[in-house]
SETI-867996 format. One record per residue (C-alpha): x, y, z; residue in three letters. Coordinates in steps of 0.001 Angstrom, whole numbers, padded with zeros to 6 digits, always signed. Layout:
REM residues N
XYZALA ...
REM end
This chain:
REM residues 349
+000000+000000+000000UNK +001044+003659-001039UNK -000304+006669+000422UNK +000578+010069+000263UNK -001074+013403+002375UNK +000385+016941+001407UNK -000690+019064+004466UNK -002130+021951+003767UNK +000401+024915+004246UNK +002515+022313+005514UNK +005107+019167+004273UNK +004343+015689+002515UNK +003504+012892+004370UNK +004516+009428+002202UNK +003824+006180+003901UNK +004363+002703+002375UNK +003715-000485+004067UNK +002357-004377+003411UNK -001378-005845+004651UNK -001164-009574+006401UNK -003941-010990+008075UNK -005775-007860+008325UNK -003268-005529+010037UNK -000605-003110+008702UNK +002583-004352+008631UNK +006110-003352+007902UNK +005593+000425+007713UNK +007793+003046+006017UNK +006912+006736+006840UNK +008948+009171+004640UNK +008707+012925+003671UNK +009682+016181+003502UNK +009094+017538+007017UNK +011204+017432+010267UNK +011595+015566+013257UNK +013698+015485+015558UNK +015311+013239+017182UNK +015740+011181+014306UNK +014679+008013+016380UNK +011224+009794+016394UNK +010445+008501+013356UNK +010847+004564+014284UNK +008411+005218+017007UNK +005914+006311+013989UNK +007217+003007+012142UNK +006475+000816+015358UNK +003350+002536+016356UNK +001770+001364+012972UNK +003233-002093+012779UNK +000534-004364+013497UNK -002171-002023+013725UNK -005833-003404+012415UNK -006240-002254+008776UNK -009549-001148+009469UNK -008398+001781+012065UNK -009607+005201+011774UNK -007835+008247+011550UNK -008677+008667+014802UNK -007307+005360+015890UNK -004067+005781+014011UNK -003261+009568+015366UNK -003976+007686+018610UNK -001676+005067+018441UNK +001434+007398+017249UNK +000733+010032+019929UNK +000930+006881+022305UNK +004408+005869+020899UNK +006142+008633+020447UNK +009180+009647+023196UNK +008138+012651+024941UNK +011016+014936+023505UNK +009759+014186+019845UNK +009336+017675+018075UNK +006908+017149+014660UNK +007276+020489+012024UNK +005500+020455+009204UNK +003573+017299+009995UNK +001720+015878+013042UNK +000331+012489+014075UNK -003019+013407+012267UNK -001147+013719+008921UNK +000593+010276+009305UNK -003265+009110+009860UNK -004454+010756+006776UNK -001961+009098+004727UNK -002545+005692+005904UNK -006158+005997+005336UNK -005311+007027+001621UNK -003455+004300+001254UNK -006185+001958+002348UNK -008642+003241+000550UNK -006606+003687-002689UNK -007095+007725-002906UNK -005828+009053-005460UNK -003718+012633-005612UNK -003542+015952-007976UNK -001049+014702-010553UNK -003172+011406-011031UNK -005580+013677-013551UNK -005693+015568-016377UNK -007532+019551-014935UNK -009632+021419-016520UNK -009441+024966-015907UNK -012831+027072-017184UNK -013265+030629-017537UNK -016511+031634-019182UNK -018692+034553-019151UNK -021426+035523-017159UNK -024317+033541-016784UNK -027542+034252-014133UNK -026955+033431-010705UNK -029033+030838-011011UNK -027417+028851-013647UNK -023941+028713-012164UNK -026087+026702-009026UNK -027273+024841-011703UNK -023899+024354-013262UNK -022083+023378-010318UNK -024407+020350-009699UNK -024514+019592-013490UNK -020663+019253-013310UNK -020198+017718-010280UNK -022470+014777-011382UNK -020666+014760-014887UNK -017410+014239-013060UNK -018610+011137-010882UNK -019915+009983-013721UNK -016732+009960-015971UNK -018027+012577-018453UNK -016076+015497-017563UNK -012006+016058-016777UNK -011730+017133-012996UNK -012551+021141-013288UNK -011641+024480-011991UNK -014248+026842-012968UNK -014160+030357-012131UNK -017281+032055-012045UNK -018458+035479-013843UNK -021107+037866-012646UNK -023225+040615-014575UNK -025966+040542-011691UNK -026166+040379-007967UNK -027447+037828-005419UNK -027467+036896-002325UNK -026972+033165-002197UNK -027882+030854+001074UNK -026898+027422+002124UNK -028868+024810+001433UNK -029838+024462+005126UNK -030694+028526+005352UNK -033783+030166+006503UNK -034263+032978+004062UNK -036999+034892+006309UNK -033357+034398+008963UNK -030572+035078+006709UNK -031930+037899+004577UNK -033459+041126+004685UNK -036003+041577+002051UNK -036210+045071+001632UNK -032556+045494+001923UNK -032060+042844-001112UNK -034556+044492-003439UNK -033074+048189-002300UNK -029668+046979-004293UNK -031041+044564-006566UNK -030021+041333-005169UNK -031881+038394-006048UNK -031858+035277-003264UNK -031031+032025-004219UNK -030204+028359-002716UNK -027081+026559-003473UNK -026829+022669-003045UNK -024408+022741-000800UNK -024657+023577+002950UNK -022828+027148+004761UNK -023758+030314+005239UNK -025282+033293+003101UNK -022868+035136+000649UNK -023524+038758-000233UNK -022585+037981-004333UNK -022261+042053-006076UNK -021303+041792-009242UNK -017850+042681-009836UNK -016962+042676-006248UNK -016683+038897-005477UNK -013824+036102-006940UNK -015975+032559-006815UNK -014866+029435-007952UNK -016191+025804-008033UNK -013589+022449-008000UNK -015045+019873-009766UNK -013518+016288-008605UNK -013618+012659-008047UNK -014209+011626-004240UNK -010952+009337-004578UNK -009451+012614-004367UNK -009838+013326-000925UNK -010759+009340+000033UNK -009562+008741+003460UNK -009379+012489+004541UNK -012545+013434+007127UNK -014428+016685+005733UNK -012777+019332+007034UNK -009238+017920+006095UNK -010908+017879+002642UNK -011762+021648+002874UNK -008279+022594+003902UNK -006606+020454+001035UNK -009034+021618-001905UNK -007893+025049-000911UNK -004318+024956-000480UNK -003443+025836-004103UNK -005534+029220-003889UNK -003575+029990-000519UNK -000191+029215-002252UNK -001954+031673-004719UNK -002837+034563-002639UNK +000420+034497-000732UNK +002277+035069-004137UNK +000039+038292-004062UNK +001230+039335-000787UNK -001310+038028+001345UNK -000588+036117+004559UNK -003644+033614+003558UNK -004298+030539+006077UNK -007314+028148+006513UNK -009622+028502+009339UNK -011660+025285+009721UNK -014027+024631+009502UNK -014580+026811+006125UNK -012919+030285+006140UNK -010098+031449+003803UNK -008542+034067+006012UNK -005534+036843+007001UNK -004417+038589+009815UNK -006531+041898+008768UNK -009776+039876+008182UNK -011582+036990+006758UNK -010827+036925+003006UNK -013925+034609+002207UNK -015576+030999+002910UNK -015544+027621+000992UNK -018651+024847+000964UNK -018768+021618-000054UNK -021084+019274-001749UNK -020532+015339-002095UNK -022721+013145-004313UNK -024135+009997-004364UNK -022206+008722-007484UNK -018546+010029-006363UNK -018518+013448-007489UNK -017483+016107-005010UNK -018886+019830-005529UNK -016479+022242-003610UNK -016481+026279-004019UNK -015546+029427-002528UNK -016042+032819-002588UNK -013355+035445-001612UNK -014749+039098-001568UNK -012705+041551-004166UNK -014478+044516-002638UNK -017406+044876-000325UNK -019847+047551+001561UNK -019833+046570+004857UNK -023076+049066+005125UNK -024765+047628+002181UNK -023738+043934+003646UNK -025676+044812+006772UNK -028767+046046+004960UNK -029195+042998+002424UNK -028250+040262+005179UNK -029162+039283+008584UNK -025900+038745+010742UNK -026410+038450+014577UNK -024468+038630+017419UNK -024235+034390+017690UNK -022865+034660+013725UNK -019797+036694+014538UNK -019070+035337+017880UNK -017088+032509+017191UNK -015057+034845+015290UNK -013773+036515+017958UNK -015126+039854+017115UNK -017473+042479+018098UNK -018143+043805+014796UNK -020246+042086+011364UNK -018903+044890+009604UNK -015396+044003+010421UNK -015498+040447+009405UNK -014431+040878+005767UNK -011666+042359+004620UNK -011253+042550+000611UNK -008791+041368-001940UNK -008801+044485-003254UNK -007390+046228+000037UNK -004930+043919+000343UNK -003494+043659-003349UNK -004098+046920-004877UNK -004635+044996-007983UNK -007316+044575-010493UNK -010360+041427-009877UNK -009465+040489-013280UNK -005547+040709-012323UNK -006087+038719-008701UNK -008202+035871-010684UNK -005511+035787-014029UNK -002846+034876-010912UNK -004945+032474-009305UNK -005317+030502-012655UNK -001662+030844-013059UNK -000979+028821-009834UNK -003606+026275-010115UNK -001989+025676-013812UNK +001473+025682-012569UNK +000848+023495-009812UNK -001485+020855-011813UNK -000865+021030-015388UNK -004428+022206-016351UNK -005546+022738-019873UNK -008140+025626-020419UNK -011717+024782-021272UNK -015405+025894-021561UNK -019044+024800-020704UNK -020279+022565-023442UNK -023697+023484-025407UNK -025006+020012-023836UNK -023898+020615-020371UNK -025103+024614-020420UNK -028379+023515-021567UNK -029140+020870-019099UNK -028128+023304-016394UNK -030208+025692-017804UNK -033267+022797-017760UNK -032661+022033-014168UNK -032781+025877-013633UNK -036367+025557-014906UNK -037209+022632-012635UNK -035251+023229-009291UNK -033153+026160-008804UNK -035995+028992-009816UNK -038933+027250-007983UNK -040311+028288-004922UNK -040699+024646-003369UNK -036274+025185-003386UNK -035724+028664-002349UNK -038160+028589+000536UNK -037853+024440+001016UNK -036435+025597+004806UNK -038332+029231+004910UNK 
REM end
């Protein structure tokens, strides 16, 4: 067995061992982070001999924690990672370089087809229909879009939406509201295979679907880190918040939206954000939650997203591509039957 677990903003985790009679044995942990002392790591290798190949994560992290001298300093790596990779192993994940990306760009459509698009391409990808996709998405109107487990009469302000012409509308996937003003917001969807992130629980999966657009903002200048469960962060603010969507036939829906600029007032008018919202994030403020790309880059939306492309290119090889007529036009069907009904938008009212 082979598995491998790149932590996010941290080192690669590579472990290698055999399966007899139903329990790992001769392990080989290798990498690129530290340890010290160097005996640390065969009290990682010993920890896993023999262990049942049917642990958890949680098991596994358990069992190296429990065998590792108390002087052992981890960088780069912890007990969780090991975990992670052994997991993969077991369950045969696969990684980034395994597939040929897709990287698409198009122009705007409605709000409500790019909901429609992101479940039309998730499914094509579990399928085997589509190449695993980035898609970045364009806007040319506003919206206010909630989580699939959202009140709307709780998350948004009615008046205050139709003051500044934002529409409301419910995504597949679960999270909070996102004030989308068009021209102000950078949104993307990832488009993959669940053996991507096979043996990872979900928030490891958030962190690692995300690590290439952190590697991307801090080549901008920004000091960008992951704060699980879902929020793409800095030290002057919240940059902006992923969700995540897995379905039934192995394809996994994952997106984010990072604002480019934003009216804190205007925020507060079109959406409903209490004081049990922004208290886990350790402020006393809504309006100070956010803090835009475009304060932090001086550069253009068009230049931020042309050097987030770049990365996720550089890193995976992608190719560019579009929407096909076939694909637009069955999102733009299911538009007609789901995602502009009432019985969706006000399923949880």
């Amino acid at each position: 067995m082979h598995g491998e677990y790149k932590v996010p903003g941290g080192k690669l985790v590579i472990v290698d061992f055999d399966v007899v009679g139903g329990a790992i044995r001769n392990p080989r942990v290798a990498g690129d982070f530290f340890l010290e002392p160097d005996e640390a790591l065969d009290d990682i290798n010993a920890a896993l001999d023999g262990l049942p190949a049917a642990s958890d994560s949680k098991q596994i992290s358990a069992a190296i924690n429990a065998g590792l001298r108390g002087d052992a300093v981890m960088l780069g790596f912890s007990a969780d990672a090991v975990a992670v990779a052994v997991r993969r192993a077991l369950t045969e994940a696969t990684s980034w370089a395994d597939y040929d990306w897709e990287v698409v760009h198009d122009p705007a459509v409605p709000p409500r087809v790019h909901l429609a698009l992101d479940e039309v391409l998730a499914t094509r990808v579990g399928d085997g229909r589509r190449k695993p996709t980035l898609r970045i998405w364009e806007w040319d109107e506003s919206a206010v879009v909630i989580g699939s487990f959202q009140s709307v009469k709780n998350e948004v302000d009615p008046d205050g939406a139709e003051r500044y012409g934002f529409d409301v509308v419910r995504r597949i996937s679960g999270g909070g509201a996102m004030m989308m003003e068009q021209g102000n917001v950078v949104t993307y969807s990832l488009y993959v295979p669940a053996e991507l992130v096979q043996g990872m629980s979900f928030a490891d999966s958030y962190a690692f679907l995300d690590d290439w657009v952190l590697q991307g903002l801090r080549g901008l200048g920004i000091e960008a880190t992951y704060q699980p469960l879902n929020d793409i962060t800095s030290p002057l603010g919240k940059i902006g918040g992923a969700a995540q969507k897995r379905l039934g036939n192995g394809g996994v829906l994952h997106h984010v939206t990072m604002a480019y600029d934003l009216d804190n007032e205007k925020m507060l008018e079109v959406l409903r954000i209490g004081r049990e919202k922004i208290s886990d994030k350790g402020i006393a403020s809504a309006a100070k939650r956010v803090d835009p790309l475009r304060s932090q880059t001086g550069l253009s939306r068009g230049a931020i997203i042309e050097s987030l492309k770049q990365t996720f290119v550089a890193l995976n090889g992608a190719t560019p591509g579009s929407v096909t007529a076939d694909e637009l036009a069955e999102a733009e069907e299911l538009v007609e039957t789901k995602f502009a009904t009432r019985e969706w938008l006000y399923r949880v009212p």
